[in-house]
C-alpha positions in Angstrom: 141.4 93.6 -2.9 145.1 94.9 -3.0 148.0 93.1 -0.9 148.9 96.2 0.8 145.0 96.5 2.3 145.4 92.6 3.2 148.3 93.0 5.1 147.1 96.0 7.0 144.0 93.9 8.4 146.8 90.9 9.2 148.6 93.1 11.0 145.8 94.7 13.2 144.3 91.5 13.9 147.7 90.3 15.1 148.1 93.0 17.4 144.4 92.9 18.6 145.3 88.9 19.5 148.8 90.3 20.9 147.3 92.5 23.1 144.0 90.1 24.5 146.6 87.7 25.1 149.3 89.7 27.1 146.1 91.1 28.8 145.3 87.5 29.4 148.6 87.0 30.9 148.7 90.3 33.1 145.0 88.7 34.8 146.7 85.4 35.5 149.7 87.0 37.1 148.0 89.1 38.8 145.2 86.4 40.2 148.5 84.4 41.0 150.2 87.2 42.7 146.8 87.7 44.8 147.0 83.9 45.7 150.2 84.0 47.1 149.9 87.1 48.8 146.6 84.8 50.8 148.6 82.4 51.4 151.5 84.0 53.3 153.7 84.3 50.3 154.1 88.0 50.8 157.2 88.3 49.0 157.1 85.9 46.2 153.4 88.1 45.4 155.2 91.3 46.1 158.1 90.9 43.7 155.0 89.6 40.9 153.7 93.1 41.6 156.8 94.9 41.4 157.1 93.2 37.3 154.4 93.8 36.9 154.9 98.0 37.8 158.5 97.6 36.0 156.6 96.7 32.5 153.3 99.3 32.7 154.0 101.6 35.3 150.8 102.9 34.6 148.7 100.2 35.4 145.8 101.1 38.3 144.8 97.6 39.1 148.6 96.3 39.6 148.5 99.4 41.9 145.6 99.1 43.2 146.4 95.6 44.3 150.1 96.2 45.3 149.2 99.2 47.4 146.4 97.5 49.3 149.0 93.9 49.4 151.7 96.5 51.5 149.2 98.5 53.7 147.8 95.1 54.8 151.0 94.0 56.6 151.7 97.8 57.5 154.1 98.5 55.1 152.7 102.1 55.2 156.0 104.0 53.6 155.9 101.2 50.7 152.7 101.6 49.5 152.4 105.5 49.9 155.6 105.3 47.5 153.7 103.0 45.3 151.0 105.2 45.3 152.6 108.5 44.7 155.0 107.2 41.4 151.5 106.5 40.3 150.0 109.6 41.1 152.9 111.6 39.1 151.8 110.6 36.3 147.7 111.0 37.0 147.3 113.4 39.7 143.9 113.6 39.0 143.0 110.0 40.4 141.0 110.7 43.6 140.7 107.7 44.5 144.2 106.8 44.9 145.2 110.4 46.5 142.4 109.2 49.5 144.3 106.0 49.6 147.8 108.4 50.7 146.0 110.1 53.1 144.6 107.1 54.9 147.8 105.2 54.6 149.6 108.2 56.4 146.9 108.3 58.9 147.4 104.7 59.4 151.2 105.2 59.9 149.9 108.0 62.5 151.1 110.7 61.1 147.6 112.9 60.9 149.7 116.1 59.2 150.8 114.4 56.1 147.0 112.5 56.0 146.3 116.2 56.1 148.2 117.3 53.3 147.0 114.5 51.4 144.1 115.2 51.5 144.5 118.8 50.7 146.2 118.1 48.0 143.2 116.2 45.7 141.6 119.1 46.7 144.5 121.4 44.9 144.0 119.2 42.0 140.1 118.7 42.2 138.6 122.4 43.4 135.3 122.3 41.5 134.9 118.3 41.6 132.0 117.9 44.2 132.2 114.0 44.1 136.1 114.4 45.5 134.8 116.4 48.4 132.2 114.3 49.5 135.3 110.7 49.1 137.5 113.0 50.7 134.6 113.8 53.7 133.9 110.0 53.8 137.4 109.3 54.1 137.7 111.5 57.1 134.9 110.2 58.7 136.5 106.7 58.6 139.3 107.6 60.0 136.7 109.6 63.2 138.5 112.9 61.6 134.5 113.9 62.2 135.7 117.8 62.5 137.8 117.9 59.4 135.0 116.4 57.6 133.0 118.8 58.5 135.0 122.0 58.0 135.7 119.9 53.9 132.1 119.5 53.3 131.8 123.8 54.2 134.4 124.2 52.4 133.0 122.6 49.5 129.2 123.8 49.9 130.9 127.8 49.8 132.5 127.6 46.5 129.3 125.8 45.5 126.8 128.7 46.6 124.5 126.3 47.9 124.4 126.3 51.9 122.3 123.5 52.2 124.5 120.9 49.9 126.0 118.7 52.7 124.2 120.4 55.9 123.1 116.9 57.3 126.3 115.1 56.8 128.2 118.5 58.5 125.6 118.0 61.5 126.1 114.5 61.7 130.4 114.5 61.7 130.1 117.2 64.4 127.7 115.4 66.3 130.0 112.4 66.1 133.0 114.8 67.2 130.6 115.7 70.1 130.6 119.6 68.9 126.6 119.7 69.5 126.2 123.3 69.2 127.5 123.4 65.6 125.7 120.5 64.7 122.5 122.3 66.1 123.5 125.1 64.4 123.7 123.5 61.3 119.9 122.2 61.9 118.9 125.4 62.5 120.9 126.7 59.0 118.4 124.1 57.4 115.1 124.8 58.7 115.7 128.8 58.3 116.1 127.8 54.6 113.2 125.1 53.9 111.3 124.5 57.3 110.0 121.3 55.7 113.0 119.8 56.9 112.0 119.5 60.3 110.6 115.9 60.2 114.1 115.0 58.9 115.7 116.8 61.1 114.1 115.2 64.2 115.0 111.9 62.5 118.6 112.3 62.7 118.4 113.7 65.9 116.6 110.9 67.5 118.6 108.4 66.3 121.5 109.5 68.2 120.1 108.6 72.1 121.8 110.5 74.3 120.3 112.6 76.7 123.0 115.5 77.5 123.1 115.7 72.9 119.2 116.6 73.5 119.8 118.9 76.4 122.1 120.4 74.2 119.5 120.7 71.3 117.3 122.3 73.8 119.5 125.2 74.7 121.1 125.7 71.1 117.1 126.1 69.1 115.7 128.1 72.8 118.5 130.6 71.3 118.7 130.1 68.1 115.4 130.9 67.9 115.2 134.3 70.2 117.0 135.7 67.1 113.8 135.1 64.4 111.0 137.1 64.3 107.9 135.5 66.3 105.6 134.4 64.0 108.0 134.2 61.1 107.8 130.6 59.1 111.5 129.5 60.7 110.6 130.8 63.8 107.6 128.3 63.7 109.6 125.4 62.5 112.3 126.0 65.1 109.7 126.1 68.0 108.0 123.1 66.8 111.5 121.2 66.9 111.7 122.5 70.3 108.2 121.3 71.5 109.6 117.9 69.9 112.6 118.1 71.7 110.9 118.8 75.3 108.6 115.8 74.9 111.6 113.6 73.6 112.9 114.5 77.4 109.8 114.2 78.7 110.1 118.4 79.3 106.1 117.7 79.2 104.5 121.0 80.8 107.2 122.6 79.0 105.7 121.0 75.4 102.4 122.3 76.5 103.4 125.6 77.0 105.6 126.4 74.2 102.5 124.9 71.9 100.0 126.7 73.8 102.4 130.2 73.1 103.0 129.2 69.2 99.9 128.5 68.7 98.6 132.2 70.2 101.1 133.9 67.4 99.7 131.8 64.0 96.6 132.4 62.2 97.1 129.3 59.8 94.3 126.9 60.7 97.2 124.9 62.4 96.4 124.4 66.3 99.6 122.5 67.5 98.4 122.5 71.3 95.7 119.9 70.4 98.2 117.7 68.7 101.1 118.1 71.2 97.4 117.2 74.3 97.3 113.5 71.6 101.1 113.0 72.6 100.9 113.5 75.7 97.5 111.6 75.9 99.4 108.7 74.3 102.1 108.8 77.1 99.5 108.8 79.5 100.2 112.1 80.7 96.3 112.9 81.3 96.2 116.2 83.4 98.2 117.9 81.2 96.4 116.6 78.2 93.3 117.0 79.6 94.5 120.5 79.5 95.2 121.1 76.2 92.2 119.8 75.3 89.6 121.5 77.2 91.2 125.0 75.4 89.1 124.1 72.8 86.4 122.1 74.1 84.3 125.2 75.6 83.6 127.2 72.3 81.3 125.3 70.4 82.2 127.7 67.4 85.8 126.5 67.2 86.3 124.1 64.5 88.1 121.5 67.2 84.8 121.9 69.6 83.8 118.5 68.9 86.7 116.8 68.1 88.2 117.9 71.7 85.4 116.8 73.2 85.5 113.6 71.8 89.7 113.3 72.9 88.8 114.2 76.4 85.7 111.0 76.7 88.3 109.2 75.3 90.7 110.2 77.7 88.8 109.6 80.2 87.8 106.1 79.5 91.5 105.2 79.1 92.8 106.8 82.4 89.2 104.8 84.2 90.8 101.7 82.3 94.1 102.3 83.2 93.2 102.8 87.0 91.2 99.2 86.9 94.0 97.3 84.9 96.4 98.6 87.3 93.9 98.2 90.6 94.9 101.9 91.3 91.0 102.9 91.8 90.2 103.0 95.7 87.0 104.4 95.7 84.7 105.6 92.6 87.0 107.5 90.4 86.9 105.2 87.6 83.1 105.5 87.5 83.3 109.3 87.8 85.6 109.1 85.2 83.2 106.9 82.5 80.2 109.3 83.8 82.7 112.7 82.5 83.1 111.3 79.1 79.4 110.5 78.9 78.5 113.7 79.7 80.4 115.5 77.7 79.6 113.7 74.1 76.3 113.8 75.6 75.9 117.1 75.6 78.2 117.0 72.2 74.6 115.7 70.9 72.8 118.2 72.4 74.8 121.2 71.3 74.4 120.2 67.5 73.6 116.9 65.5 75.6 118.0 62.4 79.2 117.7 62.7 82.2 115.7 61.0 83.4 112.7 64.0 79.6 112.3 64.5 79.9 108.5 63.9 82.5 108.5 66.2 80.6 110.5 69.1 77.5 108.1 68.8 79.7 104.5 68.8 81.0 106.0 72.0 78.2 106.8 73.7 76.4 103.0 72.8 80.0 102.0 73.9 79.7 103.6 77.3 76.2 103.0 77.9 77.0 98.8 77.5 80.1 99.0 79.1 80.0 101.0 82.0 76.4 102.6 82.0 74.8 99.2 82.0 71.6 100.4 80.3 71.1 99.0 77.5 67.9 100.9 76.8 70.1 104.0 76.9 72.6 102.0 74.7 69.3 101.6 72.2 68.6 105.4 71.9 72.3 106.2 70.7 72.4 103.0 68.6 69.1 104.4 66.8 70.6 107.7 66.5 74.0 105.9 64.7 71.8 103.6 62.4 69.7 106.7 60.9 73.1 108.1 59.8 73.5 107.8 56.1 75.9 108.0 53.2 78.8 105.8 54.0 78.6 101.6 54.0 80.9 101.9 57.5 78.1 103.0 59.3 76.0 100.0 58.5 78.6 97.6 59.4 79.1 99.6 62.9 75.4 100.0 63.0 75.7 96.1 63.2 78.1 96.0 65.8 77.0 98.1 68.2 73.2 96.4 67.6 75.3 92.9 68.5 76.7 94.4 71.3 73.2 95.5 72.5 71.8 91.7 72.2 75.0 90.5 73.6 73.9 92.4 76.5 70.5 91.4 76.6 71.4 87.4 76.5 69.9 87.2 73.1 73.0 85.6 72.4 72.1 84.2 68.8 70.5 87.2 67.7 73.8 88.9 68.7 75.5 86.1 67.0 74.1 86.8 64.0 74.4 90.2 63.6 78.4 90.6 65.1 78.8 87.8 62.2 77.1 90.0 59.8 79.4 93.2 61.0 82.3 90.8 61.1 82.1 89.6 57.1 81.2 93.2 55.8 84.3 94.3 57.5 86.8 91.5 55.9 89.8 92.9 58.1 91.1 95.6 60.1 90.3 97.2 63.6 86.8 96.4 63.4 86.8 93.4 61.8 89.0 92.1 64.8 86.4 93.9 67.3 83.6 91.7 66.5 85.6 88.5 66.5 86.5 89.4 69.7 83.3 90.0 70.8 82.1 86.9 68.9 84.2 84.7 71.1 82.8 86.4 74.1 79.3 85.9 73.4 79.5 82.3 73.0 81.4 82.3 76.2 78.1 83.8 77.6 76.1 81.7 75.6 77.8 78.4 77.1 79.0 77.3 73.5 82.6 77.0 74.2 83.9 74.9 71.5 82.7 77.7 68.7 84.2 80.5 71.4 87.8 78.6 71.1 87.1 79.1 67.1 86.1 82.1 67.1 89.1 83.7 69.2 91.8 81.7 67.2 92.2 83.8 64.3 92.3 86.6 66.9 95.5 84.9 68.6 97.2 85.2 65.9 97.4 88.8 65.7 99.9 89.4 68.0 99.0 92.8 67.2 96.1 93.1 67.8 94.5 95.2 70.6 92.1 92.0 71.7 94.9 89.6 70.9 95.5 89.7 75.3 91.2 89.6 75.7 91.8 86.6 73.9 94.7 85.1 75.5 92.4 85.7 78.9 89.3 83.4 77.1 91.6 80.9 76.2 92.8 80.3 79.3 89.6 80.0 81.0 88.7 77.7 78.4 92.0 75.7 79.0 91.3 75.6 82.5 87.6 74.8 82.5 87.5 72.4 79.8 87.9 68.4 80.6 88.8 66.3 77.0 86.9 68.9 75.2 83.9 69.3 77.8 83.0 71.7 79.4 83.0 71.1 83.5 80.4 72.7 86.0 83.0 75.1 87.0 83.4 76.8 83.7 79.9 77.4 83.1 79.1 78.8 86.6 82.3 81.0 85.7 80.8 82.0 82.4 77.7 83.0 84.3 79.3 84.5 86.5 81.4 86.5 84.3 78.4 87.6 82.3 76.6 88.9 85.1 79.7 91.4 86.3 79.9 92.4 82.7 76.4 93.4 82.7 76.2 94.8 85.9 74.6 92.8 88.0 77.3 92.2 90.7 75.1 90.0 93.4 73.9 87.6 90.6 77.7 87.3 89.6 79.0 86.6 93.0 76.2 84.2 93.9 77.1 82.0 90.7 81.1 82.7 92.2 80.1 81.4 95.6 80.1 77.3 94.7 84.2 78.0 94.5 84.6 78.6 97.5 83.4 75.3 99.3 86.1 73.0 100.3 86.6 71.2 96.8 88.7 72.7 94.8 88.4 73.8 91.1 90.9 74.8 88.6 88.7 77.8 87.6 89.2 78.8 91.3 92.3 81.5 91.1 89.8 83.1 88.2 87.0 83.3 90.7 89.2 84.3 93.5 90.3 87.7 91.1 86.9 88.2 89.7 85.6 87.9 93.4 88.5 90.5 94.3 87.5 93.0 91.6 84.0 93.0 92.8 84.3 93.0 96.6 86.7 95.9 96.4 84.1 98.3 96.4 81.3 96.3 98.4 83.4 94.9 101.1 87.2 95.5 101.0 88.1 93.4 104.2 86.1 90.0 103.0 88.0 90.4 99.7 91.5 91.2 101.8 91.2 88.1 103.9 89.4 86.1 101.0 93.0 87.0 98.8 95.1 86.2 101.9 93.8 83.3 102.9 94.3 81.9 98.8 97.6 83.5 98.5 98.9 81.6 101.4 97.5 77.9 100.7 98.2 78.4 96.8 101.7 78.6 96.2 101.6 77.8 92.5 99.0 79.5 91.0 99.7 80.5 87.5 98.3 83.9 88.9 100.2 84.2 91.9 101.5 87.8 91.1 98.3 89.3 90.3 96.7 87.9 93.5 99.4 89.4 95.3 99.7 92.8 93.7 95.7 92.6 93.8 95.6 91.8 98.2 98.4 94.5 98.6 96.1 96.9 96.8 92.8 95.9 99.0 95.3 96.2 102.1 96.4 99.7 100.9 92.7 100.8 100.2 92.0 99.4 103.5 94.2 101.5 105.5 93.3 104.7 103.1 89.5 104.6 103.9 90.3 104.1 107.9 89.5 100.5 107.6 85.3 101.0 107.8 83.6 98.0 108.7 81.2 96.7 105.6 77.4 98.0 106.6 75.1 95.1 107.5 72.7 95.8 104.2 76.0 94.6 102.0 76.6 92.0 104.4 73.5 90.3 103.9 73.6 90.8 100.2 76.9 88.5 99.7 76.5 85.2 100.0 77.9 83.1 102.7 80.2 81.1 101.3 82.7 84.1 101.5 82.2 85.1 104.4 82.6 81.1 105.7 85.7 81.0 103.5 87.4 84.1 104.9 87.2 83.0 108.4 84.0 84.8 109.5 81.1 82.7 111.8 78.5 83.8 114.3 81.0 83.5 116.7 84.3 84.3 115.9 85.1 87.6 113.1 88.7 87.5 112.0 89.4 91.4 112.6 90.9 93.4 109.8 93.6 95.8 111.6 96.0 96.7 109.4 99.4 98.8 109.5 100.9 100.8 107.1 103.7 99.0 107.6 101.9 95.6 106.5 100.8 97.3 104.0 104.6 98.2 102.8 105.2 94.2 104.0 102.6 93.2 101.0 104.3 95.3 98.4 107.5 94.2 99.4 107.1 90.4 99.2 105.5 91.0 95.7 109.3 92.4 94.9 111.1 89.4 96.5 109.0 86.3 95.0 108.3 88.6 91.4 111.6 90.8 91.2 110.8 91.4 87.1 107.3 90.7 87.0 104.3 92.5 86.0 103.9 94.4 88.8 107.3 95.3 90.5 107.6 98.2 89.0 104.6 99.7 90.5 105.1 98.3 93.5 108.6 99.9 93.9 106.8 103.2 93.0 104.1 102.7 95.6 106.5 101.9 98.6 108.1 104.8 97.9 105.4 107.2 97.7 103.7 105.5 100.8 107.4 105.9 102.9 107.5 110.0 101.4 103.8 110.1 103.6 105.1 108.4 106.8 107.9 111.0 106.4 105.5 113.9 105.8 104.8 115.6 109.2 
């Protein structure tokens, strides 16, 4: 190896050492001129900086650092000057010429932030990246319009209208310019209609209700300008049907869906899934509605699926109405009969269709549940466990056969076969269904140590749509239970509470009566409800002066606002059905500890007279003593509708 190749490498690895070590040096200084500048020590850091410029001038992360040092104590002119002698030199640094324009903007003056920003642009016309910083930029300074027109700007010399269409929707929605922004939405689903789920994302996550109503005008006009039937025309009335149910615009929903889906011949039927949403908001008339379109042709391919929406409607409006006490007479049972009827004759119609399953755990449902028959209950049962072809069907078959012993008070037979349902189906909605109804039947059964075990997965679940059926079963077992036994209370309760599940209303109130002799029993606000539920249709005044009489000596009940809501609901039905005496035949079929406990004797009958006014009095104290509870709400909303009548001529 020659000298002259030797002192060659010398020299190269003295200045690679050189230059790691005055690289070294720079990174201290500058950590040290960082430090200072923390501390306080603006200008000792400032004048490390300003070195530090002097021997590279062209060093970014001295200016980088310098510049954000100055505009931190809002020395604005300083670091723009920084900034620019560094931009002289690379005016092709984006990042830096966004850092002018926000300084200047900072300094408040928005025509040189302007300019700056204009200016990258000069230098950057193709660079996409530097409009979308530049956009951001102006969107952190709430410059939402000028963002906007950059990103259009930028999108045209690109040829591509939809680069940047939801980030130009969402800066003029920010700048409140709602009409462009709808525009822009519109621009989009003209182009690729499947943008309309996105669409409707970014729209609701903006709540305001005068940026909807906007909405609602801008796409009602945007789309009289498409040709009906078109694809965009479509997609723009399906955001609109969207937009009306987001403001609760509900008829209006149903009849833009109902006049979309009379233009397409797609196999899409968007007035059956615009009657689920409003079924799911508990809108049933108009639901009901949309449903029956399709529930009379038994050729249509959604003749049985209607059908099958509409029982289920029913059943949840007849629920709703008892959860609520809003039933005065026999509309919930009217209700239960409809949706029988109707899968009945489902059945009758054909025996081969697709939700068949479905249909036939319905119709056992309703036979148990409301029906009462369990021989009926049997038949449908039958029909379900002859189906074949899928392992689900066994593991309902078992269910709804539990259900039937259940019923029947072959409670281990039941027992066994809800356990059998209950492993096959591991988890999931039915796996939670026959725990539920697991618990329950060793409620009935009297074994109330395995109910407690049964129901505590279940409580778990916070989920879960028998998580509150089980928080109900705890508490009467809570209540009725003494050191882990079981008192005398509980199980005439459980008795009782069988016997109105089943149907059999005078066994249930003569295994209620023992609660109401003059010893008292923590189950006795349970009996005093269940007693309430059941003399609302056979006697209205015994259970009015039953609740009254309880609501007055029991100031603490854990219950208290239910009782209440419950009496103001017997008053109110009271005063609705002319306050009719109860017929002697029902008189002699409830026992007479009621009547003994609501005041009445051979010779002396407290009279029910009641007011409307009391009646308003009842609601009214359930405000006072329960101002957010359960039931204000609808209270508020009953004295209201009750003072529109007394106004009504």
């Amino acid at each position: 190896m020659n000298k002259r190749y030797v002192t060659l490498i010398f020299l190269s690895l003295f200045f690679v050492v050189l230059y790691a070590e005055s690289g070294f040096a720079q990174q201290t200084e500058i950590r040290q001129a960082n430090q200072l500048f923390r501390s306080g020590n603006h200008d000792e850091a400032l004048e490390i900086y300003r070195e530090l410029l002097r021997r590279n001038p062209g060093n970014e992360r001295v200016v980088d650092h310098k510049s954000n040092a100055l505009i931190s104590i809002k020395e604005y002119e300083d670091a723009i000057r920084v900034l620019n002698a560094f931009l002289e030199r690379r005016p092709d640094n984006v990042n830096f010429g966004v850092r002018v324009a926000e300084t200047w903007h900072m300094a408040g003056d928005r025509e040189k932030a302007f300019e700056a920003w204009d200016k990258i642009i000069e230098h950057s016309p193709a660079n996409i990246q530097a409009y979308r910083m530049i956009a951001e930029s102006m969107t952190k300074r709430r410059e939402y319009v000028k963002a906007s027109e950059t990103l259009n700007k930028a999108r045209t010399i690109m040829g591509n209208m939809q680069l940047f269409a939801f980030d130009i929707a969402r800066n003029y929605t920010a700048a409140g310019e709602f009409e462009k922004a709808m525009q822009e939405y519109s621009r989009l689903l003209i182009e690729n209609s499947g943008f309309l789920q996105t669409i409707q994302r970014h729209i609701a996550r903006f709540d305001d209700e005068f940026f909807r109503d906007a909405a609602i005008m801008e796409f009602e006009e945007l789309s009289r300008e498409l040709t009906p039937g078109s694809e965009e025309w479509t997609a723009h009335r399906n955001m609109l049907i969207w937009l009306y149910t987001e403001r609760k615009l509900y008829r209006r929903a149903l009849a833009t869906a109902r006049n979309l889906e009379a233009r397409l011949n797609d196999g899409t039927f968007p007035l059956f899934e615009v009657g689920r949403m409003l079924f799911n908001v508990r809108e049933f008339d108009l639901a009901e509605e949309a449903f029956q379109t399709y529930s009379t042709e038994s050729n249509h391919p959604l003749f049985a699926e209607s059908r099958e929406q509409l029982a289920l409607l029913y059943i949840d409006r007849a629920r709703y109405l008892i959860d609520n006490n809003l039933d005065f007479g026999t509309e919930a049972n009217r209700l239960y009969q409809k949706a029988y009827d109707l899968l009945e004759e489902l059945e009758s119609i054909s025996s081969n269709y697709q939700i068949r399953p479905g249909v036939l755990t319905l119709l056992t449902e309703i036979s148990l549940d409301y029906l009462k028959d369990a021989e009926l209950a049997r038949d449908w049962q039958q029909k379900f466990s002859d189906l074949r072809g899928r392992q689900a069907s066994v593991i309902m078959a078992d269910y709804l056969l539990g259900r039937i012993y259940m019923f029947e008070q072959d409670f281990t037979r039941a027992r066994i076969t809800l356990t059998r349902s209950n492993r096959a189906a591991r988890s999931g909605n039915l796996a939670e269904k026959t725990r539920y109804f697991l618990s329950l039947n060793d409620f009935y059964a009297g074994d109330f140590e395995f109910s407690k075990i049964q129901m505590r997965s279940l409580r778990r679940q916070a989920t879960s749509y028998y998580a509150n059926d089980a928080l109900r079963l705890r508490s009467w077992l809570q209540e009725g239970m003494v050191e882990d036994s079981a008192t005398v209370e509980l199980r005439n309760f459980s008795e009782a509470r069988f016997n109105f599940d089943s149907g059999k209303y005078n066994e249930a109130l003569a295994s209620l009566e023992p609660f109401f002799s003059p010893v008292e029993s923590p189950m006795k606000t349970e009996a005093v409800i269940l007693s309430g539920i059941i003399l609302r249709q056979k006697a209205p005044e015994l259970g009015f002066l039953i609740l009254n009489r309880f609501t007055e000596e029991q100031k603490r009940s854990t219950q208290r606002e239910h009782i209440m809501w419950t009496r103001a609901r017997l008053a109110d039905a009271l005063v609705k059905l002319d306050q009719q005496p109860t017929p002697d035949e029902i008189k002699n079929e409830i026992p007479r500890g009621f009547w003994t406990y609501a005041g009445f004797t051979d010779e002396n009958s407290p009279a029910v007279s009641l007011s409307l006014t009391e009646v308003l009095d009842l609601y009214e104290n359930i405000i006072i003593e329960f101002p957010r509870g359960m039931y204000a709400t609808p209270a508020r909303e009953r004295i209201k509708t009750l003072q529109q009548m007394t106004m009504t001529p």
